[in-house]
C-alpha positions as CSV (number, residue, x, y, z in Angstrom):
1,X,33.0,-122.1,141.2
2,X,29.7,-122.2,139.5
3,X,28.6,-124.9,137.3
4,X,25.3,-125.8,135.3
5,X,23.9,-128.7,133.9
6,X,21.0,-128.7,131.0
7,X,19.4,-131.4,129.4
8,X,17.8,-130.4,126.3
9,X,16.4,-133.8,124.2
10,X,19.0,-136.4,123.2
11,X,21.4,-133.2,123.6
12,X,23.5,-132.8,127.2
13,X,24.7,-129.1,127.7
14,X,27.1,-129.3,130.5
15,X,28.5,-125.3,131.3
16,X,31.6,-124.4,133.6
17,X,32.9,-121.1,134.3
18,X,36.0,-120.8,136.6
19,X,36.5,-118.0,139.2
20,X,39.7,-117.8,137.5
21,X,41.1,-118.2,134.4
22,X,44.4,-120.6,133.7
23,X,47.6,-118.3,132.8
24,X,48.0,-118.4,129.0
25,X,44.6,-118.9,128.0
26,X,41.4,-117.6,126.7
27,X,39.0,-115.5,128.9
28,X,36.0,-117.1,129.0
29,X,35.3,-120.7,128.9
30,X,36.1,-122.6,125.6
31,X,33.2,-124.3,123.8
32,X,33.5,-128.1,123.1
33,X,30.6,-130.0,121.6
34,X,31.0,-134.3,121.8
35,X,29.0,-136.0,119.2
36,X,27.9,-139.8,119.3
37,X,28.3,-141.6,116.0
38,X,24.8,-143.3,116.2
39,X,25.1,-144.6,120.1
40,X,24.2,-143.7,123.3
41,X,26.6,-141.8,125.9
42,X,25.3,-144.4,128.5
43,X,26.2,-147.6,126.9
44,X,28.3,-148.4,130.2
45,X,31.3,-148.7,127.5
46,X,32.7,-147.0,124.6
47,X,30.9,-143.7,124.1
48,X,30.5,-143.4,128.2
49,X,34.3,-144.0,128.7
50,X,34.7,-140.6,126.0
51,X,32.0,-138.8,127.9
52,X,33.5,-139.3,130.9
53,X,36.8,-137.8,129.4
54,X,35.0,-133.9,129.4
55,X,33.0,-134.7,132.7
56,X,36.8,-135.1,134.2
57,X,37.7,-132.1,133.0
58,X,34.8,-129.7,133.9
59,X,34.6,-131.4,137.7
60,X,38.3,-130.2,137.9
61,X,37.2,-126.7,137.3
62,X,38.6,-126.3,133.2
63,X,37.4,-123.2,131.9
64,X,35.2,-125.4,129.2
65,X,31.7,-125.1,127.7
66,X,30.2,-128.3,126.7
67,X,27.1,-129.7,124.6
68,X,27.1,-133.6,123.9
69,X,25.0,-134.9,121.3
70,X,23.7,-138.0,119.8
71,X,22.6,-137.6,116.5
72,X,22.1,-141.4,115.6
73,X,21.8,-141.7,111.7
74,X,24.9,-140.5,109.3
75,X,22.4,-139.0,107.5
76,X,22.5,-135.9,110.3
77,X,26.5,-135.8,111.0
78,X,27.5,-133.0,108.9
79,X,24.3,-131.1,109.4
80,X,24.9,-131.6,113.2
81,X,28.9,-130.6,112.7
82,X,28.5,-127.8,110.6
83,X,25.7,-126.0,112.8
84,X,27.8,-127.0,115.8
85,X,30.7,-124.7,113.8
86,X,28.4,-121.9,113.1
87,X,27.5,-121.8,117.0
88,X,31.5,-121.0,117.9
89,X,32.6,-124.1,118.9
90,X,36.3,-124.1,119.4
91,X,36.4,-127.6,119.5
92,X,34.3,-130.6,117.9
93,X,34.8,-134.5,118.5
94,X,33.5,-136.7,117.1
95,X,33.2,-140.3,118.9
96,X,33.3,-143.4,116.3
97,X,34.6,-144.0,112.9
98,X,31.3,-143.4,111.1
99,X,32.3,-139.9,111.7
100,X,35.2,-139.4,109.9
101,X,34.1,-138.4,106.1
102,X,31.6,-135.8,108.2
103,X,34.8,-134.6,109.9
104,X,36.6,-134.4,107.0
105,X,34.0,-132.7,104.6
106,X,33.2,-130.3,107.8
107,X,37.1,-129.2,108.5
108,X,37.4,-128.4,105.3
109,X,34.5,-125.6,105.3
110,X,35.3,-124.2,108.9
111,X,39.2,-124.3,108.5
112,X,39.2,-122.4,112.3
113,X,37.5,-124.6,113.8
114,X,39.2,-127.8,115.7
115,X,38.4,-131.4,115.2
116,X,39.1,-134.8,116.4
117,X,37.8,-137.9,115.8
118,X,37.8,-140.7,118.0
119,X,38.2,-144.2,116.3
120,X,38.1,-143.0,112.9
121,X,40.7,-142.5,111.0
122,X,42.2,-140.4,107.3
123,X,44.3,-141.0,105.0
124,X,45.4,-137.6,104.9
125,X,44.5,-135.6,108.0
126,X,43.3,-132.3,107.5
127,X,45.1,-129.6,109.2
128,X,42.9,-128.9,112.2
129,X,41.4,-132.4,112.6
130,X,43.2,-134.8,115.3
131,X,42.7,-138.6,114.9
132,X,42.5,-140.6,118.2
133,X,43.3,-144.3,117.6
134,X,44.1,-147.0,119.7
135,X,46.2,-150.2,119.0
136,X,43.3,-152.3,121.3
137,X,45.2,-155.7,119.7
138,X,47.4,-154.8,122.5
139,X,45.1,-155.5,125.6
140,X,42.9,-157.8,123.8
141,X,46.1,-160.3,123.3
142,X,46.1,-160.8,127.1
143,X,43.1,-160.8,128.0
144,X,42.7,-163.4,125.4
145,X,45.4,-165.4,127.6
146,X,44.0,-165.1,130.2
147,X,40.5,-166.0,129.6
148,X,41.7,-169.4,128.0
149,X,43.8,-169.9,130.8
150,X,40.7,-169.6,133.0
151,X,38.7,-171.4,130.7
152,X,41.0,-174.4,131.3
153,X,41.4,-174.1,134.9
154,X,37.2,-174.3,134.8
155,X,36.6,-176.7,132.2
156,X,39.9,-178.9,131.7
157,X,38.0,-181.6,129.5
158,X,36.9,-178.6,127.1
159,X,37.2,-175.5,127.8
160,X,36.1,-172.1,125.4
161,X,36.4,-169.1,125.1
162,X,34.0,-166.9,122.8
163,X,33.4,-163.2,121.8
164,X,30.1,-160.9,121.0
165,X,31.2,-158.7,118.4
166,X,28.9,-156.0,117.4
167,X,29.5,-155.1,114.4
168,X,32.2,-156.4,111.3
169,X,34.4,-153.7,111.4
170,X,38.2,-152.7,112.2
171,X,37.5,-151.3,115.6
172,X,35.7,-154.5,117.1
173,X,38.0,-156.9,114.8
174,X,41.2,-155.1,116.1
175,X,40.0,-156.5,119.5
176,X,38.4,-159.9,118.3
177,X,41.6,-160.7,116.6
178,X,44.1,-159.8,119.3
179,X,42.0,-161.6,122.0
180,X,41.6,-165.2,119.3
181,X,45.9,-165.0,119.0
182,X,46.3,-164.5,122.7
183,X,43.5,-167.7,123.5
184,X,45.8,-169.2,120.7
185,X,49.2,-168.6,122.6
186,X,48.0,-169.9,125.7
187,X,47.2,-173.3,123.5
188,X,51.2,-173.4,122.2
189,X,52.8,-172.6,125.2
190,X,50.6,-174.4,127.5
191,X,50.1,-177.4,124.9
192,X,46.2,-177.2,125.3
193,X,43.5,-177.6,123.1
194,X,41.1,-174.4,124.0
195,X,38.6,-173.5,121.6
196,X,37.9,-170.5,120.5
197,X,34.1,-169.1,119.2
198,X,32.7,-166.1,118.5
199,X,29.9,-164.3,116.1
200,X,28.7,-160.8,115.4
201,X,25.5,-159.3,116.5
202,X,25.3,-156.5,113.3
203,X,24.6,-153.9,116.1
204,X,26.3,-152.0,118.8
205,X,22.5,-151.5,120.5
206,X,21.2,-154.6,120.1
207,X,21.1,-155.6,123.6
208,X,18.9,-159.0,122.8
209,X,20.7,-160.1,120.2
210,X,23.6,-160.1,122.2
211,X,22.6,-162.4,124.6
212,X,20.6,-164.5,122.1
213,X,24.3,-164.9,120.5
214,X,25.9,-165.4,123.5
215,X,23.2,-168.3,124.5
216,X,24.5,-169.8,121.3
217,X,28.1,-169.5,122.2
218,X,27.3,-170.9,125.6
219,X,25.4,-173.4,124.2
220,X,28.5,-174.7,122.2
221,X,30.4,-174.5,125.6
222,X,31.8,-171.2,126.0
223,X,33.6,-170.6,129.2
224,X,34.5,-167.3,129.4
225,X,32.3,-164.6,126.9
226,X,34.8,-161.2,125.2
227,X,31.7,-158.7,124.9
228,X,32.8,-156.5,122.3
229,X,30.7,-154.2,120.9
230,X,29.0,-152.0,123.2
231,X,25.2,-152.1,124.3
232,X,25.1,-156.0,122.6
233,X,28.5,-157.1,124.1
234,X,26.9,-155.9,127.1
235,X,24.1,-158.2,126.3
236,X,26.8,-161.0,125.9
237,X,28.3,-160.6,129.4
238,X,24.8,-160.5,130.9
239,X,24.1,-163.9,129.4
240,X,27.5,-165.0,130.7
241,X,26.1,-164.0,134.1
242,X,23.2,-165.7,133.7
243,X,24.5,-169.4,132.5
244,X,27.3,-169.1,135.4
245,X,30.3,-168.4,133.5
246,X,32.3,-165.5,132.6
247,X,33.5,-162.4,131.1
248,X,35.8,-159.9,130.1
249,X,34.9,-156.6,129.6
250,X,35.5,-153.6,126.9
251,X,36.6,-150.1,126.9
252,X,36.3,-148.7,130.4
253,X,36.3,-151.3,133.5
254,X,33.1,-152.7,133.5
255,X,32.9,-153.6,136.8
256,X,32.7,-150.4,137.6
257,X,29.3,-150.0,134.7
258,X,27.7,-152.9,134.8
259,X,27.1,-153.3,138.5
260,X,24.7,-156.7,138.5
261,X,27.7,-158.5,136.6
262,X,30.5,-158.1,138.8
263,X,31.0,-161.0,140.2
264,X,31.6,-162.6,136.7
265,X,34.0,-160.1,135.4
266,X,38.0,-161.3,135.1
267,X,38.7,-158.0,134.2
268,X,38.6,-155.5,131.1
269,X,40.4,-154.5,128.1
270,X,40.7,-150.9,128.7
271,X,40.5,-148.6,125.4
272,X,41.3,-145.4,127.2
273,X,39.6,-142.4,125.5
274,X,38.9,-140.3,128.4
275,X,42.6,-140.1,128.8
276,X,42.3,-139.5,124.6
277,X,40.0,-136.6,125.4
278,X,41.9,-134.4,128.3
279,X,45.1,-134.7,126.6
280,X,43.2,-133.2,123.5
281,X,41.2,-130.6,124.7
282,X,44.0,-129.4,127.2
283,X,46.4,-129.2,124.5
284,X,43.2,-127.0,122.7
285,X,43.1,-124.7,125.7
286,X,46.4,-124.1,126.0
287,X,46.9,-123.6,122.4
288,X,48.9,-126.4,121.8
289,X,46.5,-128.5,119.5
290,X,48.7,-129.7,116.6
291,X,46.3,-130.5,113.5
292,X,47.1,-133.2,110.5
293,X,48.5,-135.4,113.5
294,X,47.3,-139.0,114.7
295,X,47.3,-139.9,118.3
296,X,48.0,-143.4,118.7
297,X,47.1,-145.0,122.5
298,X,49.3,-148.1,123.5
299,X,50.3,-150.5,126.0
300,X,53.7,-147.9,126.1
301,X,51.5,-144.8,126.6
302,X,48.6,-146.1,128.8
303,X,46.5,-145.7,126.0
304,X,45.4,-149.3,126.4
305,X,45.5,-151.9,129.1
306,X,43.8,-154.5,131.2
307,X,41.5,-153.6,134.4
308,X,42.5,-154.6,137.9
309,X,41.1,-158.2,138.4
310,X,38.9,-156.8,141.4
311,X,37.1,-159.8,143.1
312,X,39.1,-162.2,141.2
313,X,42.4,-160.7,142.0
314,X,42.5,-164.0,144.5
315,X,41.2,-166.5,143.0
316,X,42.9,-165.9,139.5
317,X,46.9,-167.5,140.5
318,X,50.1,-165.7,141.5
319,X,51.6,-167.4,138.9
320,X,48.7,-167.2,135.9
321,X,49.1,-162.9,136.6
322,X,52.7,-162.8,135.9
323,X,52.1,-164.8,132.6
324,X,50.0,-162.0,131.8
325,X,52.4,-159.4,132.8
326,X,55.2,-160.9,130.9
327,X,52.9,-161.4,127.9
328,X,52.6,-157.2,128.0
329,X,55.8,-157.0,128.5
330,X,56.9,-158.8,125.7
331,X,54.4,-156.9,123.4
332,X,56.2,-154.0,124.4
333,X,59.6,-155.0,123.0
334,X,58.3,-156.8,120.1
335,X,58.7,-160.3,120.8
336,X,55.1,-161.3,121.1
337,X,53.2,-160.1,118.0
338,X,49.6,-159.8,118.6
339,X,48.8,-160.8,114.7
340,X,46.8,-157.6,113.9
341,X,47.5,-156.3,110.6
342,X,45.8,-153.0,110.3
343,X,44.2,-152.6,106.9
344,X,44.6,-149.6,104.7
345,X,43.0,-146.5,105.4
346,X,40.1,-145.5,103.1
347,X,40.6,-141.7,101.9
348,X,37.4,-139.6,103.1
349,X,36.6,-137.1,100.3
350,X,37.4,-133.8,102.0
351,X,37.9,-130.2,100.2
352,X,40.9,-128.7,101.4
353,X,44.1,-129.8,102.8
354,X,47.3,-128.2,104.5
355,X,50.4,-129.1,106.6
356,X,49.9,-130.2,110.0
357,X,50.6,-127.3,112.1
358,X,49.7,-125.7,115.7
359,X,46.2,-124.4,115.6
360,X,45.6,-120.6,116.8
């Protein structure tokens, strides 16, 4: 097996070709582009974790031909889609919800063409466009138990628990929210009094300002710091570090990204889009890409979780860890509710639409 890597600007052109091809599909490898809805593909978090989705498949030989792309401002997304679809690529995805109405205007005008959008969402999803969503409430519930629980363990006479949100919107809230309810549960079951902080940065880049509002968080006495938000909830967990406290990561496992904060990681609330990605571009090879549908990754799917607890896995108690594992559990059969209520879709303008149907 051969394989070629390129870089060319902010543009990574990964190419595979395998000595043999797969029974039932295409000669010649399939081209895949990735796009980055205005971040980086190493933030050590969200756009990584989707990255790392295509890297899986091409080191296990698929018969794929990739280009990943970070185009930064909306302005440039359907620009960037559109010549992406003129160039013969069988599939395009698109990572964040800023790239939705691009998607949407884009499908319409290359109705061959295969689309999925990772975060963002459609009120009515165009026939070749998959939506990749994630009920992240799910994780962020007990993670948020667990961090008070640790909180209180650490600080008994007033213990906190805070997160770095980077930006207002549903994808960081979904996880904000989730996390506040599960600090919140600990308090009525455990009949405590932790307090719960956060703020937003207005940024998923700004690695300064999230540590200059995690300082403030820490200031007020945050325990335990819920970086959400990328590059500046990276920021947050590095100022954790720093004061001596603690953190919970986001997206991927962290400890495995953010090597000089290991030792203060209690785990991570694992969004799992590189499981997102190979389930949608091997459903594209093998022609089994259904269009107009919405993947939805859950505790019941292994679409979302929590990380192992790695050098905390003996310091954090026997008993503390099966709380948590109940906690999922119970989420699972409904009689926890996490307290997210999702909001209602906004309809992208988009010019054509069709019944959700197996793509060619």
């Amino acid at each position: 097996m051969k394989k070629c890597f390129v870089l060319l600007g902010t543009a990574a052109v990964l190419a595979v070709a395998a000595s043999a091809q797969l029974p039932g599909r295409r000669s010649g490898p399939m081209r895949v582009a990735m796009l980055a809805d205005g971040g980086t593909f190493a933030d050590s978090s969200f756009s990584q974790n989707s990255r790392e989705g295509l890297e899986e498949l091409l080191y296990s030989g698929a018969p794929i031909f990739v280009q990943f792309a970070e185009p930064y401002s909306p302005l440039n997304f359907e620009r960037k889609l559109a010549a992406l679809a003129e160039r013969d690529y069988r599939l395009i995805l698109g990572v964040g919800y800023r790239m939705a109405p691009a998607i949407a205007a884009v499908a319409a005008d290359y109705p061959r063409t295969l689309f999925a959008c990772i975060d963002g969402d459609f009120e009515d999803i165009p026939h070749n466009v998959q939506a990749l969503t994630f009920q992240v409430d799910e994780c962020a519930f007990p993670a948020g138990y667990l961090a008070a629980a640790w909180a209180d363990r650490q600080d008994p006479k007033d213990a906190a628990v805070a997160t770095v949100g980077g930006m207002d919107v549903d994808s960081v809230n979904q996880f904000v929210v989730g996390f506040r309810n599960g600090a919140e549960h600990f308090n009525q079951v455990k009949n405590k009094k932790v307090r719960v902080l956060g703020g937003i940065v207005g940024s998923f880049d700004d690695f300064a300002g999230g540590k200059t509002l995690a300082y403030e968080l820490l200031d007020a006495g945050a325990d335990v710091i819920f970086g959400v938000g990328s590059i500046s909830g990276n920021g947050g967990i590095a100022a954790a570090k720093e004061r001596g406290k603690w953190a919970i990561g986001v997206d991927t496992d962290q400890y495995n990204t953010l090597l000089d904060q290991q030792d203060v990681l209690l785990t991570s609330c694992l969004k799992r889009m590189d499981r997102a990605v190979v389930q949608v571009v091997t459903a594209a090879l093998d022609n089994q890409f259904w269009g107009g549908t919405r993947y939805v990754g859950n505790l019941a799917n292994h679409g979302v979780g929590l990380a192992s607890y790695h050098d905390f896995a003996d310091r954090i108690p026997e008993r503390l860890q099966k709380e948590v594992v109940d906690i999922q559990r119970r989420i699972l059969d409904g009689t926890i509710s996490t307290g997210w209520e999702a909001k209602p879709i906004a309809k992208p303008k988009k010019k054509a639409k069709a019944e959700a149907k197996p793509q060619d």
